[in-house]
C-alpha positions as CSV (number, residue, x, y, z in Angstrom):
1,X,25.4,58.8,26.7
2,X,26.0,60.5,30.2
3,X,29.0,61.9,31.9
4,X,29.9,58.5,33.3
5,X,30.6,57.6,29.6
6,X,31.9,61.1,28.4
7,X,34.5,61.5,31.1
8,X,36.1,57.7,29.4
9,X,36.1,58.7,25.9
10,X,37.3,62.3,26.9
11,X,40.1,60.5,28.0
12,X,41.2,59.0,24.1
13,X,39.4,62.4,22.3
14,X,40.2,66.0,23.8
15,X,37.5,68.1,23.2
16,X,37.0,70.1,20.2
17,X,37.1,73.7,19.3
18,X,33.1,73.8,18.9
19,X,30.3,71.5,17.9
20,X,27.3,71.3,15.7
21,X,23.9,70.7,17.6
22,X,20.6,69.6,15.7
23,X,17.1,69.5,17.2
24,X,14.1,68.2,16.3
25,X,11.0,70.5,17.4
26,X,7.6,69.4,15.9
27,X,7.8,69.9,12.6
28,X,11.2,72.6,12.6
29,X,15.2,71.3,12.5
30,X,17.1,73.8,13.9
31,X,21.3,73.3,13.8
32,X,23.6,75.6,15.8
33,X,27.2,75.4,15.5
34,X,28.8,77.1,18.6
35,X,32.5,77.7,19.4
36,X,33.9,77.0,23.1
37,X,35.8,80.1,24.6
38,X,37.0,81.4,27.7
39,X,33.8,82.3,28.8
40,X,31.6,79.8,27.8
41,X,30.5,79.1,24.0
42,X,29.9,81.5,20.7
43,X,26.9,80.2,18.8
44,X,28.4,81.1,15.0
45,X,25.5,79.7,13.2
46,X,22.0,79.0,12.9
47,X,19.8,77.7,10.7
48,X,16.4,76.0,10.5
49,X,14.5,74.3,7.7
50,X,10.4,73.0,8.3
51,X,9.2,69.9,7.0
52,X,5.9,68.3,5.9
53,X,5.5,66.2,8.7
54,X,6.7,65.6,12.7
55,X,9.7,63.3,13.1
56,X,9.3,60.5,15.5
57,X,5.7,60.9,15.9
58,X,4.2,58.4,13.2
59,X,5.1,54.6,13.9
60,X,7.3,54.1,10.6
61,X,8.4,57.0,8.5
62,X,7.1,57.4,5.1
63,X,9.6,57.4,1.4
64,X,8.4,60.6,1.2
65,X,9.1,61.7,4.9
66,X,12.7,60.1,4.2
67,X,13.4,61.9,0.9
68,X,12.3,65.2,2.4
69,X,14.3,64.8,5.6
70,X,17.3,64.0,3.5
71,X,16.5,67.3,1.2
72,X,16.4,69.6,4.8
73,X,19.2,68.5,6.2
74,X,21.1,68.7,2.9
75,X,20.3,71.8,2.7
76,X,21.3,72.6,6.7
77,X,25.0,71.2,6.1
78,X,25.6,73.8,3.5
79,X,24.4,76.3,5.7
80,X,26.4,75.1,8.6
81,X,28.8,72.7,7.4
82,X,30.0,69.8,10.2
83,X,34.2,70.0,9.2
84,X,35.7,68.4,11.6
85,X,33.6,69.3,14.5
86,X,31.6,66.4,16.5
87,X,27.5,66.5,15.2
88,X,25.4,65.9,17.9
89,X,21.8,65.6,18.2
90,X,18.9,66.0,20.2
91,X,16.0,64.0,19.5
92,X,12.1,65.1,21.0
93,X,11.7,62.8,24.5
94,X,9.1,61.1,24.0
95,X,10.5,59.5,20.6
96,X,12.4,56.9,23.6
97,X,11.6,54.8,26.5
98,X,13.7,55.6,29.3
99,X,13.8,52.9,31.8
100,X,16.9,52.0,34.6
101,X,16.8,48.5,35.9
102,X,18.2,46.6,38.8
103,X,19.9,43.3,38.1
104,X,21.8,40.7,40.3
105,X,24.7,40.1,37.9
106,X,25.6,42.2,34.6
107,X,26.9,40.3,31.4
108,X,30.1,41.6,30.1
109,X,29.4,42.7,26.6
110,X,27.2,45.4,25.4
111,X,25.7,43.4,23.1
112,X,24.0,40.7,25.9
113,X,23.4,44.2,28.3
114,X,21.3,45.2,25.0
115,X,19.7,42.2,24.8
116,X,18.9,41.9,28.6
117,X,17.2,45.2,28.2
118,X,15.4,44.4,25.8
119,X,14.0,41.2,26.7
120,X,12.4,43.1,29.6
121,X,11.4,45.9,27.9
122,X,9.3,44.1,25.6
123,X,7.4,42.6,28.4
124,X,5.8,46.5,29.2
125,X,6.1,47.8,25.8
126,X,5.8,45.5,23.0
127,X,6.4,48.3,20.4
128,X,10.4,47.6,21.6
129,X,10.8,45.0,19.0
130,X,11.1,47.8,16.6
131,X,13.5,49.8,18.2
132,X,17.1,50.1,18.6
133,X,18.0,49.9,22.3
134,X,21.0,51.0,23.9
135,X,22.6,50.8,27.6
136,X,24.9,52.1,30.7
137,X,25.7,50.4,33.2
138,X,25.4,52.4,36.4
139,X,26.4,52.1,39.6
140,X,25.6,49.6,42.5
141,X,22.9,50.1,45.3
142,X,21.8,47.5,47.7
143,X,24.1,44.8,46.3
144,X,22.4,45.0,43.2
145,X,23.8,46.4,39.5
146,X,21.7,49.5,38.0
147,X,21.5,49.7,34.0
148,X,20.3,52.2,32.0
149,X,18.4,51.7,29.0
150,X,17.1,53.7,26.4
151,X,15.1,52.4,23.4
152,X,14.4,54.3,19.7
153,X,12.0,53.4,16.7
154,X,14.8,52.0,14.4
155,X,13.1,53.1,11.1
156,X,13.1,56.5,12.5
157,X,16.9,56.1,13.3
158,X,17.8,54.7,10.3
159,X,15.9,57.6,8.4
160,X,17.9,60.1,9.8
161,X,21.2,58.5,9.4
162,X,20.9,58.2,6.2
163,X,19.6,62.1,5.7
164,X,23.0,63.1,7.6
165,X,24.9,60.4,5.3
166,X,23.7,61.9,2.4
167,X,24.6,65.5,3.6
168,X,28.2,64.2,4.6
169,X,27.4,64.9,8.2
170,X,28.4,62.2,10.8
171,X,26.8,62.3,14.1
172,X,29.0,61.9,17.0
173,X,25.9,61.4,19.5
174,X,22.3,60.5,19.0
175,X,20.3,61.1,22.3
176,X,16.9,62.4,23.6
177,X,16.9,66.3,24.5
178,X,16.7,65.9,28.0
179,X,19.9,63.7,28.6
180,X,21.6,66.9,26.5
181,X,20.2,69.2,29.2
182,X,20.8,66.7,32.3
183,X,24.7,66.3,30.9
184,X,24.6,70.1,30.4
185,X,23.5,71.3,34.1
186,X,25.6,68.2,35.6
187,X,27.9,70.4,37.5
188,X,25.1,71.9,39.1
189,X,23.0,69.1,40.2
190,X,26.3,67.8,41.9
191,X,26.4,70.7,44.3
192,X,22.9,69.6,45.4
193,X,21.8,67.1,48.1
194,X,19.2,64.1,48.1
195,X,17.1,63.3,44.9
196,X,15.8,66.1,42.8
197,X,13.8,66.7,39.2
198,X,14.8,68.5,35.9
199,X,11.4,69.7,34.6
200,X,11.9,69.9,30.1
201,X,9.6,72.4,28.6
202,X,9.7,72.5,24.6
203,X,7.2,73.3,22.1
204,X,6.3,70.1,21.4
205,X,6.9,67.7,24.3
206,X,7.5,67.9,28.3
207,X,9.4,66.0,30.2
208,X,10.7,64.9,33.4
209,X,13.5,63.4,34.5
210,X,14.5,62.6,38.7
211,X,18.0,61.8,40.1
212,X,18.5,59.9,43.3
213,X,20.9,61.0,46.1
214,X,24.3,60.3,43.8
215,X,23.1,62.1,40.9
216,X,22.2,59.3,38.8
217,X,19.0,59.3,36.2
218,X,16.8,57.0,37.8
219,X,13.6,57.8,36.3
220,X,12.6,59.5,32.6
221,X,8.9,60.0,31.3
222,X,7.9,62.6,28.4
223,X,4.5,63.1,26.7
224,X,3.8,65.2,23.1
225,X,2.4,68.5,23.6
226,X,-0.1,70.2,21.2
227,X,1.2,72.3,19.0
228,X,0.6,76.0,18.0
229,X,0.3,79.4,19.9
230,X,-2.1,77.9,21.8
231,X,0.3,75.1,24.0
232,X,0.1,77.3,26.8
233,X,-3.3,76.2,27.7
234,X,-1.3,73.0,28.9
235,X,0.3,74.0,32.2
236,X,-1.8,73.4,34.6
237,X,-1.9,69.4,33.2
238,X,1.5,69.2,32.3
239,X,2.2,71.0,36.4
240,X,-0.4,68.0,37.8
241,X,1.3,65.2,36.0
242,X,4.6,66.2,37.2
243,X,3.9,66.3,40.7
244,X,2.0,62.9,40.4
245,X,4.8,61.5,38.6
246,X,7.4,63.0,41.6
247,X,5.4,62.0,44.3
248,X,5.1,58.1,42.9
249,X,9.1,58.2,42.4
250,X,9.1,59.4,46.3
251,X,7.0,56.8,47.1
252,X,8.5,53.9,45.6
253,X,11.6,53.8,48.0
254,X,12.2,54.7,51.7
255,X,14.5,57.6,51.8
256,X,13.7,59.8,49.0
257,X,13.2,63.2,49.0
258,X,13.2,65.4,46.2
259,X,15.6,68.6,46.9
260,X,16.1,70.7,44.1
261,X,13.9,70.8,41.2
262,X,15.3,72.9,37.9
263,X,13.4,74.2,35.1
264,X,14.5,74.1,31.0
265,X,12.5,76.2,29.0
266,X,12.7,79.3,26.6
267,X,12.5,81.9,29.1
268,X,8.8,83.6,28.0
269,X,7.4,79.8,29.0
270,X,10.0,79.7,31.6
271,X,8.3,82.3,33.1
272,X,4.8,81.4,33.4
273,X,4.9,77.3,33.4
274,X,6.7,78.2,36.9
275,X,3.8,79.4,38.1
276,X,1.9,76.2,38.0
277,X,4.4,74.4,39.1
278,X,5.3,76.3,42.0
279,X,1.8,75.8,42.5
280,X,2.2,71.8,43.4
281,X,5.7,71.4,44.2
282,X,6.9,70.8,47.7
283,X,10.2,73.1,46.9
284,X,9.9,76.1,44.3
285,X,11.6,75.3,41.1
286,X,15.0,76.9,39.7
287,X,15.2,78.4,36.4
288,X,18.1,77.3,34.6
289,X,19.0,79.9,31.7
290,X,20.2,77.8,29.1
291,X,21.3,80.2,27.2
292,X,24.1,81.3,30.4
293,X,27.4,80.9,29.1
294,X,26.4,81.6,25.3
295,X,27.4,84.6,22.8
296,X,26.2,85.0,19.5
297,X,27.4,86.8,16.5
298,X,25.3,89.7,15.2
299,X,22.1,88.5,13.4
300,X,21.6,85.4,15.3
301,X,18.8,85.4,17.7
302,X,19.1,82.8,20.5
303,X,15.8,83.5,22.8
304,X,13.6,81.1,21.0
305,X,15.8,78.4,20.5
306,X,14.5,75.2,22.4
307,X,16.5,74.0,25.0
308,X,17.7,70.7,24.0
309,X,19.2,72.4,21.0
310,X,21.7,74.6,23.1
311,X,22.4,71.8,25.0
312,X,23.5,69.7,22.0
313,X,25.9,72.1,20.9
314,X,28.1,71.8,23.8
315,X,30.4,69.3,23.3
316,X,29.7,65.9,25.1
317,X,33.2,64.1,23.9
């Protein structure tokens, strides 16, 4: 869901007085619940549970994967308890295809845009057939409609509804980490000019996702990382894919030109991915703190907590 969608349903639901966010990360949930206030948002509570195994990584999910995500995340919601506060979640990128297509004519329901997307999914990923798939429609450009469609392994979806069913949690908004971030820095990229790039680093995936000259998502790709202390042996690939991904976007249509490009990270890989990318990128990147605007109660330590996680705990409703 992106803020084409959020500013309609804010319309109907004000927002709330805080949020829960949940992340996946390798093999680690982490929850946050984090209360909005006149300067930004108070993170209240934290809490983290490891399991046996990597979410979204296998094809299908195992009964015992299920039973011990259901366990975890029984055990998170009595730690932080949802109330009446919108649940929202950040899955790992690379659990979704990310694709926005151009289309003549639209059909009117969600159901037949789902379908549509699918259909041509399927044609470069096959695995789609499995997956739940999901659109928004975006705006016009040459005459022709732009939709946006993102696709999930359902077993894994189902999974985890179910472990946040059996907790008494109800998630509000189910979506990849860096559509979190992309929603959270919005404002931001708005003040900008011409295309740009928000480069994801997290401990188990990268991503990158461009905007064109409106500041509409036009392109999404992620890849798993290696886990361990070790990941850092990874920047200089992860920097060379990123430029080849930015220069084939740039390529693909007259009149691009990439203007801005932010980093996510935790601020210690923040700090020395730049580097690298600096390194290959036509304009030097901007670091964008995500933990700016946040407080924290005494105990709770926010320097290590991924991204995507802050960015789910501000409110998208």
């Amino acid at each position: 869901m992106l803020p084409l969608l959020n500013s309609f349903v804010a319309r109907f639901w004000p927002l709330s007085s805080g949020t829960v966010g949940l992340g996946i990360s390798g093999d680690w949930l982490v929850v946050v619940r984090a209360e909005r206030t006149a300067e930004g948002h108070h993170i209240t509570h934290l809490a983290q549970e490891r399991l046996p195994f990597m979410p979204f990584q296998a094809e299908n999910p195992r009964a015992e994967d299920s039973l011990a995500l259901a366990q975890a995340i029984q055990r998170l919601a009595i730690a932080v308890p949802q109330k009446h506060w919108p649940l929202q979640i950040a899955l790992p990128d690379p659990a979704a295809i990310f694709q926005v297509m151009k289309f003549d004519s639209l059909p009117g329901t969600e159901r037949e845009r789902a379908a549509i997307a699918r259909f041509r999914l399927e044609k470069e990923w096959p695995a789609v057939t499995e997956m739940e798939c999901t659109t928004q429609v975006l705006n016009e450009e040459a005459g022709q409609n732009l939709m946006l469609a993102l696709a999930v392994q359902r077993s894994w979806l189902d999974c985890l509804r179910d472990a946040c069913r059996s907790a008494g949690w109800v998630p509000n908004v189910i979506d990849i980490a860096v559509n979190h971030i992309f929603n959270r820095i919005h404002d931001s990229i708005c003040e900008t000019k011409g295309d740009g790039a928000l480069i994801l680093i997290e401990a188990d995936s990268w991503s990158v996702l461009l905007w064109d000259h409106t500041h509409r998502p036009r392109f999404v790709r992620s890849r798993w990382r290696d886990g361990g202390d070790e990941n850092k042996a990874d920047y200089e690939i992860v920097a060379k894919d990123v430029e080849r991904l930015v220069r084939a976007y740039v390529l693909a249509e007259t009149g691009r030109k990439i203007e801005k490009v932010y980093l996510s990270a935790t601020e210690d890989e923040g700090a020395e991915f730049s580097k690298y990318l600096d390194a290959r990128m036509r304009v030097p990147c901007v670091y964008f703190n995500m933990t700016k605007e946040f407080t924290v109660a005494t105990g709770v330590p926010i320097q290590h907590i991924a991204p995507g996680v802050l960015a789910a705990a501000v409110s998208r409703l």
